[in-house]
C-alpha positions as CSV (number, residue, x, y, z in Angstrom):
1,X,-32.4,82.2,48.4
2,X,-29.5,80.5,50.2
3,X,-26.9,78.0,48.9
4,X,-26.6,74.5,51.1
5,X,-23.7,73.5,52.3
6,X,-21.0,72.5,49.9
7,X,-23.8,73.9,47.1
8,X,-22.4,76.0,44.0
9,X,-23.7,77.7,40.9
10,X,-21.8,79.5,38.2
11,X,-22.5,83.2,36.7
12,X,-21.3,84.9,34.2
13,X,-19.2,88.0,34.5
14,X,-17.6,90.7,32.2
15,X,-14.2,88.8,32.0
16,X,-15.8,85.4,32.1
17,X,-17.8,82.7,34.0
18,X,-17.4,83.1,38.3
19,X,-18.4,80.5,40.6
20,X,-20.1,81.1,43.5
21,X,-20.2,78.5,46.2
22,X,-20.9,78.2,50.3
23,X,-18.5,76.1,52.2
24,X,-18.1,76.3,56.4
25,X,-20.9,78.4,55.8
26,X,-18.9,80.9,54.0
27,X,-19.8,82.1,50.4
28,X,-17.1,83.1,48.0
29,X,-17.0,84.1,44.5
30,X,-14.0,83.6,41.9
31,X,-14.1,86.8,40.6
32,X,-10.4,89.1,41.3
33,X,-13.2,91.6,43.1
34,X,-13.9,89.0,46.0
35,X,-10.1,87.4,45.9
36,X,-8.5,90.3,46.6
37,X,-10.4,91.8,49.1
38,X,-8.7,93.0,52.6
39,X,-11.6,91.5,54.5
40,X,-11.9,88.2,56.4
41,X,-13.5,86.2,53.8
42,X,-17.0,86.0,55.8
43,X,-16.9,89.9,55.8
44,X,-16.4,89.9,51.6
45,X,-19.3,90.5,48.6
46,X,-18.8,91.4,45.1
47,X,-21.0,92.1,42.1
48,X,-21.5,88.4,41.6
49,X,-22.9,87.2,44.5
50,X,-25.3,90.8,44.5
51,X,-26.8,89.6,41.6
52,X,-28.0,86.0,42.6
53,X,-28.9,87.3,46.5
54,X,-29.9,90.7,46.4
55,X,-28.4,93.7,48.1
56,X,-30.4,93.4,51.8
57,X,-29.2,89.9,52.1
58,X,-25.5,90.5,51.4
59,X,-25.5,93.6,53.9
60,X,-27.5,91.3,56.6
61,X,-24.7,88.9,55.5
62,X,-21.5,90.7,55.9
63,X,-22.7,93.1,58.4
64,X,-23.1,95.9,56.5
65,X,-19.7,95.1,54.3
66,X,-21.4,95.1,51.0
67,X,-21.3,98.8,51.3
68,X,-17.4,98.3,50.5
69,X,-17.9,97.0,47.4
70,X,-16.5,98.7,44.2
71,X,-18.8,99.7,41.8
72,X,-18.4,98.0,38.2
73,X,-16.1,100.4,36.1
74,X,-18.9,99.8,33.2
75,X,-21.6,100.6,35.0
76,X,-23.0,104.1,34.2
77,X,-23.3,106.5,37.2
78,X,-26.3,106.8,38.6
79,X,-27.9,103.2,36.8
80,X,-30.4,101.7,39.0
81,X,-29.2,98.5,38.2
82,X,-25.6,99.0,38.8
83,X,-25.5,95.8,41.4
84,X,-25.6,93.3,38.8
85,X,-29.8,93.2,39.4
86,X,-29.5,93.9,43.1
87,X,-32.8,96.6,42.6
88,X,-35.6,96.7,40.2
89,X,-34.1,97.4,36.7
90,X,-35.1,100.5,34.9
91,X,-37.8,99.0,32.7
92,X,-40.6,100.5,29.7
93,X,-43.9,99.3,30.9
94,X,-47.1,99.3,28.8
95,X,-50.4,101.2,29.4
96,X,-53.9,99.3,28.7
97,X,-55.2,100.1,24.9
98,X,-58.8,102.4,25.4
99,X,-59.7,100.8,22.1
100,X,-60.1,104.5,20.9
101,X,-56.6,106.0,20.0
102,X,-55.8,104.9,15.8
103,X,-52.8,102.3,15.8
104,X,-52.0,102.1,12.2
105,X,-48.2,102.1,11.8
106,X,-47.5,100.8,15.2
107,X,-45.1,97.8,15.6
108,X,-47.9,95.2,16.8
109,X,-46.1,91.7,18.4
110,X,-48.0,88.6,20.7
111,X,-47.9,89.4,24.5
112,X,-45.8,86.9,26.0
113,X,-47.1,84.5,28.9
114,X,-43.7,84.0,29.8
115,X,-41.6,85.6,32.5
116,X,-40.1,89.2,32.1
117,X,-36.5,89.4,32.3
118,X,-33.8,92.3,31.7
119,X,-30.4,90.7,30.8
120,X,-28.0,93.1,32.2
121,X,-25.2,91.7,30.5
122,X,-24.3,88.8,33.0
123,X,-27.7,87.8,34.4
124,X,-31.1,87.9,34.0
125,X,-32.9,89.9,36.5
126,X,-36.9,89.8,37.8
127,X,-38.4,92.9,37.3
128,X,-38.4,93.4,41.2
129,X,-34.6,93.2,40.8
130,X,-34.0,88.8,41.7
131,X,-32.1,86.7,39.7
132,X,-32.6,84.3,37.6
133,X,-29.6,82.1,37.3
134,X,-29.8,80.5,33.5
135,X,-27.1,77.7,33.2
136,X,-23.9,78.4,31.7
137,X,-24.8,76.8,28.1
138,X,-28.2,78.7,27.7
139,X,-25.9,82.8,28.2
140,X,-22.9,81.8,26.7
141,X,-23.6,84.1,23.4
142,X,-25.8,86.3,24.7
143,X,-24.2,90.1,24.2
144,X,-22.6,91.6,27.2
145,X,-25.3,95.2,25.8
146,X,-28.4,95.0,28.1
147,X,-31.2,93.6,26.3
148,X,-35.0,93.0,27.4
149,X,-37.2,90.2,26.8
150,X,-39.2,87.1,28.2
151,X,-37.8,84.0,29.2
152,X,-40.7,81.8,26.9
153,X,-41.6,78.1,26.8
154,X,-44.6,78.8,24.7
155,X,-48.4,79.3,24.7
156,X,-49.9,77.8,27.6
157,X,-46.9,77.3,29.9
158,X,-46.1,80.0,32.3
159,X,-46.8,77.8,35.2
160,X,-44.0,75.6,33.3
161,X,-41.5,78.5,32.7
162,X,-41.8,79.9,36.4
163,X,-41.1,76.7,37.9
164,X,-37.7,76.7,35.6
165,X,-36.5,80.0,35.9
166,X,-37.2,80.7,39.7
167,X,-34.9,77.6,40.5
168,X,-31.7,78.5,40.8
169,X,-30.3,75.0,40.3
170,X,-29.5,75.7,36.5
171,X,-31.3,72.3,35.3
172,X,-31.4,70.8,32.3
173,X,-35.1,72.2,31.8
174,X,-33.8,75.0,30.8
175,X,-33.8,73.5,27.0
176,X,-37.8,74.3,27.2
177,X,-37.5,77.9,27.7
178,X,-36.3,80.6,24.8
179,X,-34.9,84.0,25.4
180,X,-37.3,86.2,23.2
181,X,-35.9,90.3,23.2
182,X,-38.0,92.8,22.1
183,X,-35.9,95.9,23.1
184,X,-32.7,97.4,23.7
185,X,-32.6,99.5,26.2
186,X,-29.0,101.1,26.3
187,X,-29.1,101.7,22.3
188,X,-30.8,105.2,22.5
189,X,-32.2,104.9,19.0
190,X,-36.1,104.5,18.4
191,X,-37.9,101.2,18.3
192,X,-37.4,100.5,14.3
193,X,-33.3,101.0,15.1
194,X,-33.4,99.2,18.2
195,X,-35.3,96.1,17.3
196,X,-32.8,96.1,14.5
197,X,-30.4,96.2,16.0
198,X,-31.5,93.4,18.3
199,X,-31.4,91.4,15.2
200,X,-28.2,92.1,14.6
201,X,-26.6,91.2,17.4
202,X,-28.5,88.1,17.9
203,X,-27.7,86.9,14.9
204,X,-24.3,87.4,14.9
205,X,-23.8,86.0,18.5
206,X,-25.4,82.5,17.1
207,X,-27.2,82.0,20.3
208,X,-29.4,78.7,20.1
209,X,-31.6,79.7,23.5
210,X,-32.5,83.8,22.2
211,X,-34.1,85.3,19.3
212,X,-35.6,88.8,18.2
213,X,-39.4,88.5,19.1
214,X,-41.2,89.3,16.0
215,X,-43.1,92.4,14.9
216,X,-45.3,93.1,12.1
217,X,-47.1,97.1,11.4
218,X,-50.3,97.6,12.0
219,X,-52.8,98.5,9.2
220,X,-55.5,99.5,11.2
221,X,-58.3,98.1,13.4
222,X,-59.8,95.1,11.1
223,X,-56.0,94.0,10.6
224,X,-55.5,94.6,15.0
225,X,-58.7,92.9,15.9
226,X,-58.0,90.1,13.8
227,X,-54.7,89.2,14.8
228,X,-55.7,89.6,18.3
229,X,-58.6,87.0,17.4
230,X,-56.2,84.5,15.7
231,X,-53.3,84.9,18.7
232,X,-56.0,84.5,21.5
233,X,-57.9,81.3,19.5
234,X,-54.2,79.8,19.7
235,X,-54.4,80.1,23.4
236,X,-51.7,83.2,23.3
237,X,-52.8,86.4,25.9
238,X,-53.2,89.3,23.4
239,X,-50.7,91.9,21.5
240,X,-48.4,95.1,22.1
241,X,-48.3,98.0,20.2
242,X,-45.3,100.1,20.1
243,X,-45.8,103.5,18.9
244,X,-43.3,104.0,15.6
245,X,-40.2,105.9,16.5
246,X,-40.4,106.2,19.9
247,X,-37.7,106.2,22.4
248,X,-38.0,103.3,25.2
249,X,-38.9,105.4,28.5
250,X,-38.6,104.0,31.8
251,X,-41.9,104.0,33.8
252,X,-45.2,103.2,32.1
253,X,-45.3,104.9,28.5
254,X,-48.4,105.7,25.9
255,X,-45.9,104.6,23.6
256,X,-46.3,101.0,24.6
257,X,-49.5,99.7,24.4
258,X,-51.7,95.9,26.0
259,X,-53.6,95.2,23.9
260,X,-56.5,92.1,25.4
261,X,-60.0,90.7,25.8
262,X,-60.2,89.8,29.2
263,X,-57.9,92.1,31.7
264,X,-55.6,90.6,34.5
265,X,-54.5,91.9,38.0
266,X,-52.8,90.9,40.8
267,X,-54.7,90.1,44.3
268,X,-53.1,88.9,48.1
269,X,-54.4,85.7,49.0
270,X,-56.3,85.8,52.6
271,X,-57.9,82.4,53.1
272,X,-58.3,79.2,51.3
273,X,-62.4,78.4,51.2
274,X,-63.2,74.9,51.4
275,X,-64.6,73.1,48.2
276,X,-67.8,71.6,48.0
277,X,-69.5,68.5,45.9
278,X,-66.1,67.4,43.8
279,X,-63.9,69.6,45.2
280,X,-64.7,68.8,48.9
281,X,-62.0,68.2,50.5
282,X,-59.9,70.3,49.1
283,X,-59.8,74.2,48.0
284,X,-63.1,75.6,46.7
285,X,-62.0,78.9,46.0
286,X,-59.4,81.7,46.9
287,X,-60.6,84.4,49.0
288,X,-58.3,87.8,47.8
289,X,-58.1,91.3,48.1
290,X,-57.1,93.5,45.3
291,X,-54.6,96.8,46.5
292,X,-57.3,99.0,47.3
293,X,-58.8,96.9,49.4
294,X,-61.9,95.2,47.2
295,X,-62.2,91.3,48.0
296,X,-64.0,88.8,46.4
297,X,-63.0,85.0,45.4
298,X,-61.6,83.4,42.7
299,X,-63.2,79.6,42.1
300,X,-62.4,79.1,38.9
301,X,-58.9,78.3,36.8
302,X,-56.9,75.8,39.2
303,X,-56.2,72.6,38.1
304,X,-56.5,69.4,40.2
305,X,-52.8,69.9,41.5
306,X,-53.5,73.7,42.2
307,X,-56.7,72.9,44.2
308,X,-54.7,70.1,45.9
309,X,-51.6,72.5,47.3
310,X,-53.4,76.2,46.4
311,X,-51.1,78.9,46.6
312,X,-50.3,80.2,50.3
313,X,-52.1,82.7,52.4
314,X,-50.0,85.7,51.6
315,X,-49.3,84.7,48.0
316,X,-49.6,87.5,45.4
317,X,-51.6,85.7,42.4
318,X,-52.7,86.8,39.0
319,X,-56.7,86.5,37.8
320,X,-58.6,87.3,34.6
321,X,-61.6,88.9,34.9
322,X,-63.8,90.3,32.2
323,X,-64.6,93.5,33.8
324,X,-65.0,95.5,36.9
325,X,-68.9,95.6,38.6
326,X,-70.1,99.2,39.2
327,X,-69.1,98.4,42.7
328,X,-65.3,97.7,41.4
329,X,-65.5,94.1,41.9
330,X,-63.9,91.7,39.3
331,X,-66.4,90.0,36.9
332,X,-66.0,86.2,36.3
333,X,-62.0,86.2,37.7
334,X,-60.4,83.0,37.0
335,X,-57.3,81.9,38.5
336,X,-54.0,82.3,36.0
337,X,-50.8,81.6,38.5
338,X,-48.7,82.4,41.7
339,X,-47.2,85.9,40.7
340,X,-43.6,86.4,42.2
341,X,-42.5,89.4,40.4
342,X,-45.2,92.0,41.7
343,X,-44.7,94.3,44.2
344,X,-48.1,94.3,46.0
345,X,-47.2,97.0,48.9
346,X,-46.3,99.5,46.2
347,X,-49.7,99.0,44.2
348,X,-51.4,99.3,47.8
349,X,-49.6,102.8,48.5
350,X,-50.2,103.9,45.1
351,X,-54.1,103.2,45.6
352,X,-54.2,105.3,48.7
């Protein structure tokens, strides 16, 4: 991301709202960390401007300056996420259900088809660590405790919420989107006190834009499989199950479980393959490769618009599929979206 000329946004910080702005193709910050700096002013970072451009572009920026930058005297030593979102926040990530293990008791909620984001306290941050610059009106009572959630315009629209959330010109279509937190991660209690928590503290703040996302406990099979029939049948992608008591882990957990009918992965796009009959003309199908190296295509899903301006060679997309042939190959994948939060070389090494 880069500012134009004369361009400005506004963040929030932990004594108030900063604005950062580019003029004679300098960026500055308001904060008293970038004002009172001994550097020339193109030579100067902070926090604030870490968060919205991530840490390799402020050290290409200020030659290796960045480095200079005090740490936030909040921040817990050794946090990942101490830059204000600069790297990939610590996050609790769910295994896939083997329809064996007995989830009665667990804390069952709707999987979100919204966009993942960790609210450190000033920003939302991608799961690979970007910002995502909410306007001013839409964080001003969110807590300054870490929180995590999905940034959600409903069933049906995550092409919609991506195209909000990855602009950084905090718009007006922010009104779509709600802030829905499932977990605290900094509370240290297990998931009943933490989700309760998250109440609190919601509710108190009065937020208009962020709510505790809803769980229910699980009576057993007939009462998951049905739920998971009436969320699907409204168009929603399936359910997680937290496991009762558990502590939220950073990694992926048995604790936290996907539970779906189709399955979904992420695949490189390598060519676009011409259509034929009424899609000539225009893209028939992607050709992808999945991290280990499978490829197949993916024909199905896109909408007029997609097939019109398909995603770019190099793009990381998401598919459905309903399950792998015995030679690994995805059965029936259809086309969800453009993925932008997915590190694709780090699934290819961990294949290898």
């Amino acid at each position: 991301m880069e500012l134009e000329e004369h361009e400005s946004i506004e963040i929030r910080g932990s004594s108030g709202w900063y604005l950062i702005k580019r003029l004679g193709g300098v960026y500055s910050c308001s904060c008293p960390a970038w004002l009172h700096q001994s550097l020339p002013v193109e030579k100067r970072s902070c926090k604030h401007l870490i968060a919205v451009f991530g840490e390799e572009h402020e050290k290409a920026r200020t030659g290796g300056a960045v480095s200079r930058v005090v740490r936030s005297p909040s921040a817990k030593s050794g946090d990942s996420s101490d830059s204000a979102g600069a790297k990939a926040p610590p996050l609790l990530l769910a295994h896939p259900w083997d329809g064996l293990r007995d989830l009665s008791g667990w804390w069952m909620s709707e999987k979100l088809d919204g966009v993942r984001a960790y609210w450190n306290g000033e920003v939302f941050v991608s799961r690979l660590g970007n910002a995502y610059l909410a306007p001013p009106w839409f964080v001003d009572k969110l807590p300054k405790t870490r929180l995590d959630g999905e940034l959600w315009s409903g069933r049906k629209k995550f092409q919609r919420t991506i195209s909000i959330v990855r602009r950084q010109d905090q718009s007006r279509d922010w009104n779509e989107v709600r802030y829905l937190v499932f977990d605290a991660p900094d509370h240290g209690g297990g998931f009943e006190e933490r989700i309760d928590f998250v109440k609190t503290t919601l509710g108190s703040a009065g937020s208009t834009f962020a709510e505790a996302h809803p769980h229910e406990q699980c009576a057993g099979e007939d009462h998951l499989r049905a739920e998971l029939a009436r969320v699907e049948a409204l168009g929603g992608e399936g359910l997680m199950l937290r496991e009762p008591r558990s502590r939220y882990e950073v990694g992926r957990s048995s604790s936290l479980l996907k539970v779906k009918s189709f399955h979904d992965a992420e695949a490189k796009v390598l060519e676009h393959l011409p259509g034929t009959g009424k899609h000539k003309g225009r893209l028939g199908a992607l050709l992808v490769e999945m991290p280990d190296g499978t490829r197949f295509s993916v024909g199905t899903g896109f909408s007029d618009a997609e097939r019109e301006k398909p995603p770019k060679i190099g793009a990381i997309i998401t598919y459905r599929y309903q399950e792998l042939s015995d030679g690994g190959v995805p059965r029936f994948p259809s086309y969800v979206a453009e993925r932008h939060d997915f590190d694709f070389g780090a699934a290819v090494k961990a294949k290898r």
